[in-house]
C-alpha positions as CSV (number, residue, x, y, z in Angstrom):
1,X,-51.0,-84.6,-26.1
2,X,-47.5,-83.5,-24.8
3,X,-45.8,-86.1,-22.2
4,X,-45.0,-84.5,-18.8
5,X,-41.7,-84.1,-19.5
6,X,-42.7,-82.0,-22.6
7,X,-44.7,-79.6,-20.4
8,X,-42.0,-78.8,-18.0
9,X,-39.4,-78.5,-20.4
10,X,-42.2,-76.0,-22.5
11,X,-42.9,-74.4,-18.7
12,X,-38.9,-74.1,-18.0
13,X,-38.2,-72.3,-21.6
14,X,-41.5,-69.9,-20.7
15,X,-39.9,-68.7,-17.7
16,X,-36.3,-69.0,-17.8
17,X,-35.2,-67.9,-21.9
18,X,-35.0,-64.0,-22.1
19,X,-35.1,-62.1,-25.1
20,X,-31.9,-59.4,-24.4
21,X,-28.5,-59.2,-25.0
22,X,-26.1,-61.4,-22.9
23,X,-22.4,-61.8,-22.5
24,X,-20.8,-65.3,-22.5
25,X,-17.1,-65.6,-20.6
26,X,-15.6,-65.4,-24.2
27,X,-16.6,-62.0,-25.4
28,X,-19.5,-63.1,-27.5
29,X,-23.1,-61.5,-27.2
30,X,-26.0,-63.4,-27.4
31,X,-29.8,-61.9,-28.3
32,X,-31.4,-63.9,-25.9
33,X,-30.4,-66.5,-23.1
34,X,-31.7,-68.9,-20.5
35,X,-31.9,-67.4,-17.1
36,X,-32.0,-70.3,-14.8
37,X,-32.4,-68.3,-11.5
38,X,-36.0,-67.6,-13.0
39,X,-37.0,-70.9,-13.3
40,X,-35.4,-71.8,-9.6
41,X,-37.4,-68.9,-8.3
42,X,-40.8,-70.8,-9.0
43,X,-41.0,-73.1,-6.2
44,X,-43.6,-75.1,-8.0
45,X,-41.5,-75.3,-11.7
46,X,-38.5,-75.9,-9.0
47,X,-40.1,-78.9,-7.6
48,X,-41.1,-80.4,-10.7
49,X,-37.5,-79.7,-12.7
50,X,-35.8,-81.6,-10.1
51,X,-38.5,-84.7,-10.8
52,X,-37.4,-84.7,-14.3
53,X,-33.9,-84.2,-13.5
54,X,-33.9,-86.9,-11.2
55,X,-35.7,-89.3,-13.7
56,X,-32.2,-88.4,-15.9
57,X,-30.2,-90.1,-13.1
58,X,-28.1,-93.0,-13.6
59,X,-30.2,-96.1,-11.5
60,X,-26.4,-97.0,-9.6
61,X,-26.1,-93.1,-8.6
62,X,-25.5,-92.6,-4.7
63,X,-25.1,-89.3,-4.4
64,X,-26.4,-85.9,-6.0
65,X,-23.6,-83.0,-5.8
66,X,-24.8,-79.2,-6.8
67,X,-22.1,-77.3,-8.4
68,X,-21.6,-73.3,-7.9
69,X,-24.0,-71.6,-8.2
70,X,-26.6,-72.5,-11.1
71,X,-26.4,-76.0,-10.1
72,X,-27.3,-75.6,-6.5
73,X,-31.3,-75.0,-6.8
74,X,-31.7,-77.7,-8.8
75,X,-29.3,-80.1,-7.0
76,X,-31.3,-79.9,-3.9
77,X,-34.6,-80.5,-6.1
78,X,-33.3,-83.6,-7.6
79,X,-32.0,-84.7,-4.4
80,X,-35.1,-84.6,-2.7
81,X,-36.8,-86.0,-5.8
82,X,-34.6,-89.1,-5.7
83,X,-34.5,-89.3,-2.1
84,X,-30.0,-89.2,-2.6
85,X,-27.9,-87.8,-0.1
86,X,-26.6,-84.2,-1.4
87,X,-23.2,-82.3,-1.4
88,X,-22.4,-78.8,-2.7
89,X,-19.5,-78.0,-4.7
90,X,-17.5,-74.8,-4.1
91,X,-15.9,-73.2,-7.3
92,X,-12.8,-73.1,-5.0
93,X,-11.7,-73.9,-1.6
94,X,-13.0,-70.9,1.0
95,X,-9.4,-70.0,2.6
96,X,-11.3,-70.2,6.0
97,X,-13.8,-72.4,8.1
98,X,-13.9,-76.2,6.8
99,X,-11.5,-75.4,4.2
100,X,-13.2,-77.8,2.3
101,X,-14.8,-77.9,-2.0
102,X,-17.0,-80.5,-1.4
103,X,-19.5,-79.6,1.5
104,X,-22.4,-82.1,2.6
105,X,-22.5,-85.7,3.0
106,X,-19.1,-88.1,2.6
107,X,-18.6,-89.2,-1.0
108,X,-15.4,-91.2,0.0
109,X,-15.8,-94.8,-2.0
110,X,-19.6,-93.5,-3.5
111,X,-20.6,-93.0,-7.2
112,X,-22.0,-88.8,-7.8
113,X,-24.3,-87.0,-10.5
114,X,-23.1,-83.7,-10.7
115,X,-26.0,-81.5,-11.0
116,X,-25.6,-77.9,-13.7
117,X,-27.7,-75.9,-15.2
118,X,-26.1,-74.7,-18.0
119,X,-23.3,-76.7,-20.1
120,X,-21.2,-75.3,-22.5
121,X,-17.3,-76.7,-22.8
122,X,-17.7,-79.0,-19.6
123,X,-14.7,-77.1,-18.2
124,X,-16.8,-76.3,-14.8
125,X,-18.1,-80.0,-14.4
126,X,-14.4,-81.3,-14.8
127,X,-13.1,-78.9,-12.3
128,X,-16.1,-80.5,-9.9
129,X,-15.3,-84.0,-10.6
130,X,-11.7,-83.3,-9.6
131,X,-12.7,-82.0,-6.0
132,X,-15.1,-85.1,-6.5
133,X,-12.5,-87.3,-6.6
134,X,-10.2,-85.3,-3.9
135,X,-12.8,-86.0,-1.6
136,X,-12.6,-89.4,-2.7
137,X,-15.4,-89.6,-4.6
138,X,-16.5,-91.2,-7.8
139,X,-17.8,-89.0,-10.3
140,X,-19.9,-90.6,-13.4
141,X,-22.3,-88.5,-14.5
142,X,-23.8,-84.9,-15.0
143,X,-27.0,-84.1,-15.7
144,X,-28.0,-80.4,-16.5
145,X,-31.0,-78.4,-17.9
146,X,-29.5,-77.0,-21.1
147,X,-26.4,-77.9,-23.0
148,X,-24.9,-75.3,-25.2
149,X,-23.5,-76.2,-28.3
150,X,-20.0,-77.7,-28.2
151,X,-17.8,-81.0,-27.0
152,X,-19.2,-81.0,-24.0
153,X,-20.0,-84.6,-24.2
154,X,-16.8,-85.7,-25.7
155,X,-15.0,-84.2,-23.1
156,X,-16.6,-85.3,-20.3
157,X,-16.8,-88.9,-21.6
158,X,-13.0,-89.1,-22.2
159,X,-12.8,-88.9,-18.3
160,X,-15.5,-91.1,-18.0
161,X,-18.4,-88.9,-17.3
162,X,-22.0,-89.6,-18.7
163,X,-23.4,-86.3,-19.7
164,X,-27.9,-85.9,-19.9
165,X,-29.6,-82.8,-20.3
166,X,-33.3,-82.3,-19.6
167,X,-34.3,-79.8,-22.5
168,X,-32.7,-81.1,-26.5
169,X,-29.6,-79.5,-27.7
170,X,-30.2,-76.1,-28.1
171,X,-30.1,-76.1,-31.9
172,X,-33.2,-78.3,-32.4
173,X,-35.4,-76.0,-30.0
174,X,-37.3,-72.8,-31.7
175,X,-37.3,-71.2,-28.4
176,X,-33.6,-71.0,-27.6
177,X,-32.1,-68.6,-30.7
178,X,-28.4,-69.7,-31.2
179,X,-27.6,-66.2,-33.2
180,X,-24.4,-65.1,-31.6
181,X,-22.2,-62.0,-32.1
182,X,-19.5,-60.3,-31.5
């Protein structure tokens, strides 16, 4: 009998991998990919990816932060899951209003999970720690749905930064081809 967290993870590949060609930032093609706006479109697959997400959390975690945009669904679902305060991370600083990366509760002083769906190189979560820790927060982990293959983890952990993903590496699952070209 599969554990929960075997069922969602089975339920999230179901919806969210799609089998068509796809175009990663680098020029390479894909055959297939995982579509996480799919699987944050199901309010009841939704609900129960931010329960295992949130099960992923460090225990000394304060706050959840969603980065732009695939991280956002799922931030909000693991922060209701865990009952954590939440902030949103902008890609960049909006020249207007608040004029502010890090929207939502204070992090000044408190430990953050960054929340992604996808990782790849870890460029993205670095760039959110930094406007983490402008706002004076403390970034220590991230915790995403899928990582790509790649040094993610290393990099991430040479600035201190826990990485935990909710699905296994991408290699070791049948349903997630890795066939790339260019």
């Amino acid at each position: 009998m599969r554990s929960d967290a075997g069922r969602i993870a089975d339920r999230v590949l179901a919806v969210g991998v799609v089998s068509e060609p796809y175009a990663l930032p680098d020029g390479t093609v894909i055959s297939s990919y995982f579509d996480e706006y799919r699987v944050a479109a199901d309010p009841d697959l939704l609900r129960d990816v931010g329960r295992a997400l949130a099960k992923l959390l460090p225990p000394d975690v304060e706050v959840v932060a969603g980065l732009e945009l695939g991280g956002v669904p799922f931030a909000l679902a693991v922060s209701a899951a865990a009952q954590l305060p939440l902030v949103l991370i902008r890609k960049a600083i909006k020249p207007y209003g608040t004029r502010r990366q890090v929207e939502g509760d204070p992090v000044t002083g408190r430990r953050v999970v960054m929340i992604d769906d996808v990782v790849r190189s870890g460029r993205q979560i670095l760039t959110a720690a930094n406007a983490l820790v402008a706002a004076g927060g403390l970034p220590t982990a991230a915790v995403t749905i899928l990582t790509r293959p790649g040094q993610a983890a290393a990099v991430l952990a040479e600035h201190g930064i826990s990485l935990d993903s909710m699905l296994p590496p991408v290699p070791q699952h049948p349903a997630m081809p890795t066939v790339m070209r260019r």
